[in-house]
C-alpha positions as CSV (number, residue, x, y, z in Angstrom):
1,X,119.0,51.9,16.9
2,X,120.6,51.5,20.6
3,X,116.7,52.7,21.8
4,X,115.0,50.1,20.0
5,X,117.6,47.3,21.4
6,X,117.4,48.8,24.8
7,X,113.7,48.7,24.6
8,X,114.0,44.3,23.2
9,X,116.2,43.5,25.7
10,X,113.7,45.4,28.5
11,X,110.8,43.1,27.1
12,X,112.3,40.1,27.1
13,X,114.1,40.7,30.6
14,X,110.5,41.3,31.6
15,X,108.7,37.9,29.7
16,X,112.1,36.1,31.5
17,X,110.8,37.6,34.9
18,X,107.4,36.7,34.6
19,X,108.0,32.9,33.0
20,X,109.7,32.4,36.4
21,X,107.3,33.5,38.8
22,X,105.5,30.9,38.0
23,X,107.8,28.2,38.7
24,X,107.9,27.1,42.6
25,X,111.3,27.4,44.4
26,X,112.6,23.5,45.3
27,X,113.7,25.6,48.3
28,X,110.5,26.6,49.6
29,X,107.9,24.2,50.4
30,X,104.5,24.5,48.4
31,X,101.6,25.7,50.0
32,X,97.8,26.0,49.2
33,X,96.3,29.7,49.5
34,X,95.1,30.6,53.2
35,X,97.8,27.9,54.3
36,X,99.7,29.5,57.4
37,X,102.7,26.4,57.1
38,X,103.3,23.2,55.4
39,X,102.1,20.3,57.2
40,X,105.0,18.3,58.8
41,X,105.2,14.7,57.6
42,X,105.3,12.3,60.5
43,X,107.9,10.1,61.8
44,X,106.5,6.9,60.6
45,X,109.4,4.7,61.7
46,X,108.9,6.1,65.1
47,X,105.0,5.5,65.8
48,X,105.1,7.2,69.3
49,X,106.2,10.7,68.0
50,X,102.5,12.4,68.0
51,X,101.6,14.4,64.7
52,X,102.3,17.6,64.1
53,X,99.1,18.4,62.6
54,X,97.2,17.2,65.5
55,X,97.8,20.6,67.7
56,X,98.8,21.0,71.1
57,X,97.6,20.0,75.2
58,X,96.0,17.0,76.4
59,X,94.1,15.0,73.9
60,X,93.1,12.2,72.0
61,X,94.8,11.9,68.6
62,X,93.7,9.6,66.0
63,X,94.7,9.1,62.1
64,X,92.6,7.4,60.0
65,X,95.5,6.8,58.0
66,X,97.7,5.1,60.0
67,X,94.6,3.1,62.5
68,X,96.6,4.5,65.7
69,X,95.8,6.5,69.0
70,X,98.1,8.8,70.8
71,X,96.9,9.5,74.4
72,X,98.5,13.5,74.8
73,X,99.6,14.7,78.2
74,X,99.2,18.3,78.6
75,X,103.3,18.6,78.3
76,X,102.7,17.2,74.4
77,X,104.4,13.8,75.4
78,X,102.4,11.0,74.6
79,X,101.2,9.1,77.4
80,X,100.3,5.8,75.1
81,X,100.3,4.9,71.7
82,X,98.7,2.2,70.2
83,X,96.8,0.1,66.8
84,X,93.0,-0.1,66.8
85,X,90.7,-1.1,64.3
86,X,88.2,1.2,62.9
87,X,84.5,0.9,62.1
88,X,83.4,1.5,58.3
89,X,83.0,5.0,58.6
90,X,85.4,7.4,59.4
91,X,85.5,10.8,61.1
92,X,86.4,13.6,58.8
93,X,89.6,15.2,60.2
94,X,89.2,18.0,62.5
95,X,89.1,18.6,66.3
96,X,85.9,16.9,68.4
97,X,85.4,16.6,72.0
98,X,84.0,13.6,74.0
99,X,80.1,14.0,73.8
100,X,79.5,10.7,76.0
101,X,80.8,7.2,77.6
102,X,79.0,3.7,78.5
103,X,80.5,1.3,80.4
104,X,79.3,-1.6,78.4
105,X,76.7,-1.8,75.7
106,X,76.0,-3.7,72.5
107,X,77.9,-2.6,69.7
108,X,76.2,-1.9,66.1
109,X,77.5,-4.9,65.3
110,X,76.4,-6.9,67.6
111,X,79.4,-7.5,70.0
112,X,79.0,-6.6,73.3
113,X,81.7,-3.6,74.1
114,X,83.0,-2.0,77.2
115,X,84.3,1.4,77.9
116,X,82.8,3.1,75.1
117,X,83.9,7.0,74.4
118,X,82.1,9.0,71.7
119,X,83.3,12.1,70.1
120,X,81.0,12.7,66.7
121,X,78.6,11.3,64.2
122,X,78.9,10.9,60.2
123,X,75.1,10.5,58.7
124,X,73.6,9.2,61.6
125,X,76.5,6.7,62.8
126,X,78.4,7.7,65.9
127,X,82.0,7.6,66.0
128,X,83.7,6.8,69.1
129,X,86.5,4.3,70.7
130,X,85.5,1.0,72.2
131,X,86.8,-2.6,73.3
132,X,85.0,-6.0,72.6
133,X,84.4,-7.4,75.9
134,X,85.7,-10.8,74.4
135,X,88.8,-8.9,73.8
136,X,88.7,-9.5,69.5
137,X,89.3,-6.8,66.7
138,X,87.9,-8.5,64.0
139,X,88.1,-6.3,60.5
140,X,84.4,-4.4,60.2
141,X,81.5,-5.7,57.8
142,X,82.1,-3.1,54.6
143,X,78.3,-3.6,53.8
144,X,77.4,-2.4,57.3
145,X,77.8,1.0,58.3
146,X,79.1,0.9,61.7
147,X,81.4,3.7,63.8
148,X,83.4,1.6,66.6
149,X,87.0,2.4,66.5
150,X,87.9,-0.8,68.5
151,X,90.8,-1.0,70.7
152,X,91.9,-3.8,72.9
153,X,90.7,-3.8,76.4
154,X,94.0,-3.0,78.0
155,X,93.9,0.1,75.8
156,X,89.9,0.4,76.2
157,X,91.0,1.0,79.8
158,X,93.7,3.5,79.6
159,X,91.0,5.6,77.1
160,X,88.6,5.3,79.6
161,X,90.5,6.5,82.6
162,X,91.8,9.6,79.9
163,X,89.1,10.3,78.0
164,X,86.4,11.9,80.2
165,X,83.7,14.4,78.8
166,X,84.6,17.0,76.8
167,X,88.2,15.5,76.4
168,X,89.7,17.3,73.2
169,X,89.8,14.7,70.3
170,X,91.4,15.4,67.4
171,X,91.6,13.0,64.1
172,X,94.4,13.1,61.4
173,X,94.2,12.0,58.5
């Protein structure tokens, strides 16, 4: 008899053990498979702390999320932070370089633009940072597809001056 108890007690100690491997320790932060850390929420009451996620050097960070542009020194400090405005289309998040720059041109929209830096395309729209030369950020056209991530020109400027080609970009979500 003390066999056969030993023997329950064995296989339910065993069920008990398995039942709780499945549940996630409140300790320990969840992660999806392949995941090498959780991702670090950002300081949203501090909007000049650059995100986490966005990686390390000089570069451009932008989340789509938030609409906002961190200007990274080398050191990880940002040199500027700021709002902008973005197109209709989004860039998927991941890490770009600038491909190309225009001193003024005409926008997709119509609007004449200055200082215009490019980093990708999504289905034929390019994606890049640009001010209005009249200086407004209106809200985009939803039935028009169009990429500008707009930005006033005091902050057209300092992209311009920081953002040459091949400038590491890298967008958030």
């Amino acid at each position: 008899m003390a066999g056969l108890t030993a023997a329950a007690v064995a296989a339910i100690g065993f069920l008990a053990y398995q039942a709780s491997a499945g549940v996630p320790d409140p300790a320990k932060p969840e992660q999806s498979p392949g995941a090498s850390a959780p991702r670090s929420p950002r300081d949203r009451a501090n909007p000049a702390v650059v995100p986490a996620e966005s990686g390390a050097g000089e570069r451009v960070v932008y989340s789509v999320s938030e609409d906002r542009v961190w200007l990274v020194e080398a050191s990880g400090k940002p040199r500027i932070t700021f709002q902008v405005t973005p197109g209709s289309v989004d860039p998927a998040p991941g890490t770009y370089a600038v491909t190309s720059r225009s001193g003024t041109v005409t926008g997709s929209d119509g609007v004449p633009i200055e200082h215009v830096v490019r980093f990708t395309t999504v289905d034929g729209i390019t994606i890049g940072f640009s001010a209005a030369v009249d200086g407004s950020t209106p809200k985009p056209d939803p039935s028009k597809k169009t990429g500008g991530i707009r930005e006033s020109r005091a902050h057209g400027n300092a992209m311009w001056e920081f953002a040459t080609i091949s400038k590491k970009v890298v967008v958030v979500p």
